[in-house]
C-alpha positions in Angstrom: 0.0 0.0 0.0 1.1 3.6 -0.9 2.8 5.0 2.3 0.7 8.4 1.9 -2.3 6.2 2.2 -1.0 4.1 4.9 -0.5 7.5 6.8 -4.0 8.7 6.1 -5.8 5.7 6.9 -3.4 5.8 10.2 -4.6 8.9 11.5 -8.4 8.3 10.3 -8.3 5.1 12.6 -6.8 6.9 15.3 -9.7 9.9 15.3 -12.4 6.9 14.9 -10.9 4.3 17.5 -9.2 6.9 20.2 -8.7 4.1 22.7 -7.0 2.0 20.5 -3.3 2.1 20.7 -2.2 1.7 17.4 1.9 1.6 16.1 2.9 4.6 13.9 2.4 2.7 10.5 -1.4 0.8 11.6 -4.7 1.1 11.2 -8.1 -0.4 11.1 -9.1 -2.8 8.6 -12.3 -4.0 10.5 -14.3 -3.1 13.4 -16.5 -6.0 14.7 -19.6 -5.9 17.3 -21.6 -8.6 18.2 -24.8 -9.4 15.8 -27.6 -6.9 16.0 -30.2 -10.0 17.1 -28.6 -9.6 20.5 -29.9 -5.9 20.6 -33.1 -6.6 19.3 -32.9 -9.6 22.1 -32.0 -6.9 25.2 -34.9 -4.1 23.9 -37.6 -6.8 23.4 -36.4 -8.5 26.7 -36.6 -4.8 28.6 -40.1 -4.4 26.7 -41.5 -7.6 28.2 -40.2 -6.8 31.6 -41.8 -3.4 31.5 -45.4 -5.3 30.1 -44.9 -8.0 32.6 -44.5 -5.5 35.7 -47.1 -3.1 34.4 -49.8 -5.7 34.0 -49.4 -7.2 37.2 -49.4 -3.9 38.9 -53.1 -3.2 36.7 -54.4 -6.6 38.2 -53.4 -5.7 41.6 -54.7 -2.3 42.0 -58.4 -3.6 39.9 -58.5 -6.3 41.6 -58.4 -5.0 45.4 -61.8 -2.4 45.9 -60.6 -2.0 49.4 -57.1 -0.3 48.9 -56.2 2.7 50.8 -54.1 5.6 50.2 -50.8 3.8 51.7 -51.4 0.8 50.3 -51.6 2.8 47.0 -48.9 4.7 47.1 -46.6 1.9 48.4 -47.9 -0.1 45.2 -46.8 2.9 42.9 -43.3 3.2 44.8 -42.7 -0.5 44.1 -44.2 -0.2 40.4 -41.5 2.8 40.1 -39.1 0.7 41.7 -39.5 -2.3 39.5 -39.8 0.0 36.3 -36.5 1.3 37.1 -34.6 -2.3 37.8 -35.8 -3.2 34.2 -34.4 0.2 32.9 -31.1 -0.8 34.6 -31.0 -4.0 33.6 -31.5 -3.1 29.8 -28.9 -0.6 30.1 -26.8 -2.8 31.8 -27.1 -5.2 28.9 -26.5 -2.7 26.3 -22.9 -1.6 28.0 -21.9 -4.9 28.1 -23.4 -5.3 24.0 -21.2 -2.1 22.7 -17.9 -3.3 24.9 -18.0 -6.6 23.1 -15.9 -5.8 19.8 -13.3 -7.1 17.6 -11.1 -4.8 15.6 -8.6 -6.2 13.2 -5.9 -3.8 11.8 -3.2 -4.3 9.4 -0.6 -6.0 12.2 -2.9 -7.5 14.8 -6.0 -8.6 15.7 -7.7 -6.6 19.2 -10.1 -8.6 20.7 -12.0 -6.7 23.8 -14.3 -8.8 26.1 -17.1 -7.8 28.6 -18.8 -9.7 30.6 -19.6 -7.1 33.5 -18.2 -3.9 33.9 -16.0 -5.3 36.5 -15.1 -8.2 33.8 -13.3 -6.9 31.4 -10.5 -8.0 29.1 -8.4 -7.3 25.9 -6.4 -9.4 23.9 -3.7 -8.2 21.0 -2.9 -11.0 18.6 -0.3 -10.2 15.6 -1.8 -11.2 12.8 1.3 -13.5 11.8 0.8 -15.7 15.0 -2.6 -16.7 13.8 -3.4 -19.9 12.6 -6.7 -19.9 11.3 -9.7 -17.7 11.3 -13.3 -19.7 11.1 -16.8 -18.5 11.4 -19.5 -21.0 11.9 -23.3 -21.1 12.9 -24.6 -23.8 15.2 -28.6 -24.3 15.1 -31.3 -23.1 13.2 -31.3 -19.8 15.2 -27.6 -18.9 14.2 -28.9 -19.5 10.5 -32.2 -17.7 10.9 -30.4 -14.7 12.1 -27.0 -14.9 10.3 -24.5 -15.4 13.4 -22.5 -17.4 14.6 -18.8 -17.6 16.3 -16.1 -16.1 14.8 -12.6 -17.8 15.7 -8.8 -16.6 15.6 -6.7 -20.1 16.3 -2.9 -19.1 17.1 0.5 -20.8 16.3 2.8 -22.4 19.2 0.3 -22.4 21.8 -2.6 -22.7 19.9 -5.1 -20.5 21.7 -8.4 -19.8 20.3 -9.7 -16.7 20.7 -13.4 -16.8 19.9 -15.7 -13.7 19.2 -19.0 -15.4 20.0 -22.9 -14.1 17.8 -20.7 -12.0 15.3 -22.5 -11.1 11.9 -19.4 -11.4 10.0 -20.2 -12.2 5.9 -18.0 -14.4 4.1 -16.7 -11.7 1.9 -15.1 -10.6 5.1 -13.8 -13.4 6.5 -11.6 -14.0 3.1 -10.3 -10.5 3.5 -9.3 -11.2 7.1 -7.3 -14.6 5.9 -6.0 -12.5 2.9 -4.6 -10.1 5.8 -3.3 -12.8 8.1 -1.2 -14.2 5.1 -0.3 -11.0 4.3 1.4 -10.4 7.7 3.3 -13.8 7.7 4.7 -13.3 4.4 6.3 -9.8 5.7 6.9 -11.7 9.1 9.2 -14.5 6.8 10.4 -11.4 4.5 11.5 -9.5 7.4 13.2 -12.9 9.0 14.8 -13.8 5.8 16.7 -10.3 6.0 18.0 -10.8 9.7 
């Protein structure tokens, strides 16, 4: 690649990804986040929630003729307080969604993980250490809604480092091989002249 393009494409991916900590001569080739399902899955599970508490709060309050002013306003404190755990919990859901991403420059693979906010992790793979890079789709759902697992197998100690309901599309899965074989050519290049 043209080093004047290299260098553009450099500083574009450092204004777009900011907490990535790229070398002088990288950037980002693709930015991965997990399959939109799983957001439709955390808005329609926070919708139910919110159905589920408000009918039962209607059936309680229509069904009891004999309710006071304390018991009513204890009933709307506790619908408040249940409307707002369900808020939390959908918002909880969509952190952890968005810190869930995969980037994959022109020298290594960034994998960042989160399972909590407290569990968190990031792995930096050159792209010469890997293996093999796989997608596949288990079960009709997977195929239904185009997902699967995507999977980064490494030389030596052959880790697998799996990005799990991904959306990536073939076409982009043989550009991330094309770049992995790429960087082991220049890895034997660059050994070769040592």
């Amino acid at each position: 690649m043209d080093e004047g393009l290299a260098k553009i494409r450099h500083e574009r991916s450092k204004k777009d990804f900011p907490f990535l900590k790229l070398d002088d001569d990288e950037y980002v080739e693709f930015a991965f986040t997990r399959a939109k399902v799983c957001l439709a899955l955390i808005f329609g599970g926070v919708a139910a929630g919110l159905i589920f508490v408000l009918f039962a709060f209607l059936l309680v309050v229509l069904g009891q003729s004999t309710i006071d002013d304390m018991g009513r306003n204890f009933m709307y404190i506790l619908l408040f307080t249940l409307v707002m755990v369900a808020i939390a919990i959908g918002l909880f859901a969509l952190m952890v969604y968005r810190g869930n991403r995969l980037f994959i420059t022109n020298k290594h693979a960034i994998q960042m993980v989160m399972k909590s906010p407290m569990a968190t992790s990031i792995n930096v793979i050159d792209l010469s250490s890997i293996e093999d890079a796989s997608f596949s789709q288990n079960g009709i759902w997977q195929k239904l809604f185009n997902f699967g697992t995507f999977r980064l197998s490494t030389v030596g100690d052959e880790t697998t480092y799996t990005f799990e309901y991904s959306d990536i599309k073939p076409n982009e899965l043989k550009e991330v091989s094309d770049l992995i074989t790429d960087a082991k050519k220049k890895a034997l290049r660059k050994k070769s002249e040592d």
